[in-house]
N, C-alpha and C positions, 0 to 999 in steps of 0.2 A: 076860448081866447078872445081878446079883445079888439086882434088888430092882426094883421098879417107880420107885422112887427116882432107882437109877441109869441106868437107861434115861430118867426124864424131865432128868434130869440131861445126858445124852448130849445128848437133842433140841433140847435148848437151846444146846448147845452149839454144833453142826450149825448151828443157824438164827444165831447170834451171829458165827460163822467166816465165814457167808453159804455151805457148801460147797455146790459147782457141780452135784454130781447132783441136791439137793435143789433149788437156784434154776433149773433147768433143766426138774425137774421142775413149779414151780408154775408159771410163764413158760406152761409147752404148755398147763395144764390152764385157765390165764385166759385164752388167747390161745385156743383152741378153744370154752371157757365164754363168751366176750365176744362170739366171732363168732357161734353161734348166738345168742345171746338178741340181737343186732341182727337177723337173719334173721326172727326170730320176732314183732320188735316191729315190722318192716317189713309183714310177713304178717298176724298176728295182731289188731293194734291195729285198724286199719283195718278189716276183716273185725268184727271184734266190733261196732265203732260202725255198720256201715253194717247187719248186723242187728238189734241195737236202735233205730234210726230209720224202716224200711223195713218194712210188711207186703206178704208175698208168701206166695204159697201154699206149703206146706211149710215156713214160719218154724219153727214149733214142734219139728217133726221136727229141723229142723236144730242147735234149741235142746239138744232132748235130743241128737242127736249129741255135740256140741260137749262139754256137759258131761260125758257118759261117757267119752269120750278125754283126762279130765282125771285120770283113774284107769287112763288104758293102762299095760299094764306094760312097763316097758323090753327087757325080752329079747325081747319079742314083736315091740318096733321092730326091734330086733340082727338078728334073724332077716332079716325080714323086709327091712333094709339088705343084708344080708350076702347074701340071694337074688340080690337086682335089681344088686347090684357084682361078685359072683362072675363068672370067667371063663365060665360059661354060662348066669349072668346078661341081662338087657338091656342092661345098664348096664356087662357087663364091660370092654368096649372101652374105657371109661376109663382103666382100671387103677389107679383108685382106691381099693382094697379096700386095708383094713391103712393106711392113711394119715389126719392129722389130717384129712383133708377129711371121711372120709366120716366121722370122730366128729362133727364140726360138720352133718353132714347125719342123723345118727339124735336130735345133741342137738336140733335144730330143729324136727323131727316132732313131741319128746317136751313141744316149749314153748308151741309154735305154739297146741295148742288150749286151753291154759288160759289166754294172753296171750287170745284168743279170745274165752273163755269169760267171764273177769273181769271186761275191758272190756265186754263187752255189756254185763253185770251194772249197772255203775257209770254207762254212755254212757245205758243206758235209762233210770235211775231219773232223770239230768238232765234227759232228754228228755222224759220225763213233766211236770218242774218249769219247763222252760221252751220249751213248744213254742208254746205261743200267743204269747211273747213273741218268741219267734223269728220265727214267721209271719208277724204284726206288721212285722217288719222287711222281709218279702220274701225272706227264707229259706229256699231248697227244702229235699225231704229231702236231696240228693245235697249241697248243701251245708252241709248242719245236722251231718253226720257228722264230717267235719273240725274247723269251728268248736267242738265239743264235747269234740271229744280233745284241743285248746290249749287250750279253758279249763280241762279238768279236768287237765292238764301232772301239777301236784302231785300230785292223789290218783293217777295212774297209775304216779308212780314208783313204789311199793308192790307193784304188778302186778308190774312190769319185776323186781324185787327176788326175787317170788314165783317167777317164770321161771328168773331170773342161779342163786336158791338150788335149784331142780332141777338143771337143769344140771353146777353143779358137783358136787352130790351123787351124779349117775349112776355107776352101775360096770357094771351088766349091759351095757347097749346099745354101750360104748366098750369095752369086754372085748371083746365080736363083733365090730365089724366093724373096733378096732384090732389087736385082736391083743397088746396090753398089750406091745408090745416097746420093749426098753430103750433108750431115748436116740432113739425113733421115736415113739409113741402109750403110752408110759407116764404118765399123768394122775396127779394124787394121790391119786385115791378106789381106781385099780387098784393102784396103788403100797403105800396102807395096808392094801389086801387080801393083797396077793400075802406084802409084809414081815411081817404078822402073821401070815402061816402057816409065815415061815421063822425065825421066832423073832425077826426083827432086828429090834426094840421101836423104838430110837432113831430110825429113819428113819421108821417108821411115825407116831411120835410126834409128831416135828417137821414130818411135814406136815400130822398132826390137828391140832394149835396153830397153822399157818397158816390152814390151809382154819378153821378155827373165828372164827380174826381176822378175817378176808374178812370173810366172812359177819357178825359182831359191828358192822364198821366202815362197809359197806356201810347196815347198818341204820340204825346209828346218824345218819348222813349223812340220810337218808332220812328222817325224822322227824324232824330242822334244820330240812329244806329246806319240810317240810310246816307247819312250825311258821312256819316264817319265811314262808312266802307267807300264812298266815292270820291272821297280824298285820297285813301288808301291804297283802290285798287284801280285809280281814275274811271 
């Protein structure tokens, strides 16, 4: 290419053809970025709120845990994936190494403690604001934990959002234990790594102008939906 010009001129192009390597490439990387952040929002949500509601001995420990894994670094997942899958492994026996699974199982780890982390954050400060009214009602804590996460629905998508955009953004930890192979565990994030080391701008391009959309449109939804339930339910 002869100009950053023509290269974004390319990527546009590519994204407007719809061409199949690129649509095939964002396909895996939402389709592995979706599944984990459901994994995490399974594990994670739950887990947060039922520590903010709950004293037990080692709360706090657990608190600072929680929050330091929100700063894990991904290669250290990768690895650490790529151990327990590897044929001498625990986990080899699967033979799941090098496939989208085990990218949705390093991206899960890497979501899990911040959906975690947030929630507490947000479930606790509710739970401070309305525990005596809850009580009132006959409310245990085992049940205050749930009840809390439906009412707070809205402010959590924000969480979920925080998660969905790790996720997609990953390279280290889907680099290990995918293997970045073509037309197998090729994502967008190892896709614009791999293209901008081989000069090929245009495909790098056109999936940084997708993944940027996601992520733009994703938001944007997300602060609709917050707006619009605070109209709603003041």
């Amino acid at each position: 290419m002869n100009s950053v010009a023509d290269a974004a001129g390319a990527a546009f192009g590519l994204i407007v053809v719809a061409d199949p390597k690129l649509v095939g490439i964002v396909l895996l990387s939402l389709r592995v970025s979706v599944t984990a952040v459901l994994i995490g929002c399974v594990v994670g949500l739950p887990l947060g709120a039922a520590i903010a509601v709950n004293e037990f001995r080692g709360r706090r420990a657990l608190i600072v845990i929680l929050n330091s894994l929100m700063g894990l670094p991904s290669v250290v997942v990768g690895l650490v994936v790529y151990l327990l899958l590897s044929r001498a492994g625990p986990l080899g026996a699967l033979g799941i190494l090098f496939t989208p699974t085990a990218m949705v199982i390093a991206q899960s780890i890497l979501i899990t403690p911040t959906l975690a982390a947030l929630s507490r954050q947000v479930v606790g400060d509710a739970w401070q604001e309305y525990r005596e009214q809850l009580r009132s009602l006959g409310e245990t804590r085992l049940g205050a934990a749930p009840t809390l996460l439906w009412d707070l629905r809205f402010s959590l998508v924000t969480i979920v959002l925080a998660g969905f955009g790790r996720a997609a953004s990953e390279v280290g930890a889907v680099m290990i234990v995918g293997g970045n192979i073509d037309g197998v565990t090729r994502v967008m994030t190892t896709t614009i790594a791999l293209e901008t080391s081989k000069g090929d701008l245009p495909l790098a391009l056109g999936l940084g102008f997708i993944l940027l959309f996601i992520v733009l449109a994703l938001n944007a939804c997300a602060y609709v939906i917050k707006e619009t339930a605070q109209r709603r339910y003041g």
